[in-house]
C-alpha positions as CSV (number, residue, x, y, z in Angstrom):
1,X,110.1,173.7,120.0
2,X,106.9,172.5,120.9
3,X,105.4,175.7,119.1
4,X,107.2,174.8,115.9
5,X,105.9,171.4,116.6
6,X,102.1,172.5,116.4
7,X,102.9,174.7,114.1
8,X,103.6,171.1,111.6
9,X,100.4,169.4,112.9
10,X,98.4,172.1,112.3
11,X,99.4,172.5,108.9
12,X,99.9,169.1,108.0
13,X,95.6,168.4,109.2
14,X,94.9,171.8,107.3
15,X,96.5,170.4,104.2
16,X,95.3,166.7,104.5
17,X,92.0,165.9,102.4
18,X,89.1,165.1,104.1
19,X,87.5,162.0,103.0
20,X,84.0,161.1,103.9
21,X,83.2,157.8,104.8
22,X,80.3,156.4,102.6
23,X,76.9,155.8,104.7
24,X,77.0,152.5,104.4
25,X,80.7,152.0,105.2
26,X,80.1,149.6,108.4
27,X,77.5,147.6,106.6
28,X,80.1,146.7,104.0
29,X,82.7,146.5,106.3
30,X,81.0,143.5,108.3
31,X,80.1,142.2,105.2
32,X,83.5,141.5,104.0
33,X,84.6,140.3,107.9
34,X,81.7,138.1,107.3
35,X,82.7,136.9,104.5
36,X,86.5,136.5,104.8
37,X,85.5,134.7,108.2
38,X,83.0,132.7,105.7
39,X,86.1,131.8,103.3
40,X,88.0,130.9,106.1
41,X,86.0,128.1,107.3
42,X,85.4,126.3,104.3
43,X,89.4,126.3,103.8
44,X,89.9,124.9,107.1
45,X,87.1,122.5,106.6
46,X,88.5,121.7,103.3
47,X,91.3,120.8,104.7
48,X,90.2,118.5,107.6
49,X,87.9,116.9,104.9
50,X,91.4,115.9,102.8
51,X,93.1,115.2,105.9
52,X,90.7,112.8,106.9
53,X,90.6,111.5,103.5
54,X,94.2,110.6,103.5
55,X,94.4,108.9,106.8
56,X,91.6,106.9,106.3
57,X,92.9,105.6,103.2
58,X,95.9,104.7,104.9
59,X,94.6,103.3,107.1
60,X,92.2,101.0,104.9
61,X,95.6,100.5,103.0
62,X,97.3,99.3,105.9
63,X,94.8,96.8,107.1
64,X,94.6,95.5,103.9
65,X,97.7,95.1,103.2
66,X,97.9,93.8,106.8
67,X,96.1,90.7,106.1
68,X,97.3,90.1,102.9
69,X,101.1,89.5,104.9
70,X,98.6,87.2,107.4
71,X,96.6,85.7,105.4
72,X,98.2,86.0,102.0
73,X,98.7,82.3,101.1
74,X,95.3,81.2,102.6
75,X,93.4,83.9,100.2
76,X,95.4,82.3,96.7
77,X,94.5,79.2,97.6
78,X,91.0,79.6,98.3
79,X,91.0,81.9,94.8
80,X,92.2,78.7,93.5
81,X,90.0,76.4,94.6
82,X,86.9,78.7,93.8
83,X,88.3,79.3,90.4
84,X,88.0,75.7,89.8
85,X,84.6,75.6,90.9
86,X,83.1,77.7,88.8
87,X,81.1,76.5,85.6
88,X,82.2,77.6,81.9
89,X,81.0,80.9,80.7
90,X,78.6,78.9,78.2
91,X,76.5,78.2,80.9
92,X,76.2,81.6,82.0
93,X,75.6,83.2,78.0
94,X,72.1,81.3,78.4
95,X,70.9,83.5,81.5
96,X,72.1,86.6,79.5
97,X,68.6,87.7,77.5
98,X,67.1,86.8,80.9
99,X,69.2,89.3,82.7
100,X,69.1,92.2,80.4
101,X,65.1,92.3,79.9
102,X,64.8,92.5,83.9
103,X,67.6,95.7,83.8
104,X,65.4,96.6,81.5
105,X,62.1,96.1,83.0
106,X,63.6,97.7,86.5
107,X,64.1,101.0,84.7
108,X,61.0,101.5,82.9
109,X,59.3,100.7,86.3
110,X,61.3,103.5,87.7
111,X,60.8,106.0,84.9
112,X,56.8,105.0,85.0
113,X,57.1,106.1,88.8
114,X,58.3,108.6,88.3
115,X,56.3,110.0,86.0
116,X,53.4,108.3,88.5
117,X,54.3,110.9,91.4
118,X,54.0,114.3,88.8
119,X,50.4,113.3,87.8
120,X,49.2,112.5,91.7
């Protein structure tokens, strides 16, 4: 039995093709492990980065919602009262030009910097 069996290996090892590895095979074999380890990692960051996400907006949706049970009636009337206190929007339409030429003013001083640092 065992004869017959040897008989099948060797033939099946004759009849097998033999395949050579490329030179390089290892090299590009770590360099896929590399990378799959690689891709791993930023999945499991990725998710850790969402999970976080979510449970700190829950929790900032919780506290907020929190004090607005607490404190809810305190907050309208103080939006009420400052509401009242404000001046007409008249008022503020004569600050407008005002405002506008210093957004203005503040960007070209940046772009001039700017351009400042390339000629130093």
């Amino acid at each position: 039995m065992t004869m017959h069996t040897d008989k099948g290996l060797k033939k099946a090892a004759a009849q097998r093709e033999t395949r050579h590895l490329p030179t390089n095979f290892s090299y590009r074999m770590m360099e896929r492990i590399r990378q799959e380890a690689y891709l791993r990692e930023r999945r499991t960051e990725k998710r850790t980065f969402i999970l976080w996400l979510i449970t700190v907006t829950a929790m900032i949706t919780g506290g907020i919602g929190y004090l607005g049970w607490i404190y809810g009636e305190q907050v309208l009337g103080l939006c009420v009262q400052v509401k009242s206190q404000i001046p007409p929007l008249q008022d503020f339409l004569m600050y407008l030009p005002t405002i506008i030429a210093l957004i203005i003013l503040g960007k070209f001083n940046s772009w001039l910097s700017k351009r400042a640092k390339r000629w130093r």
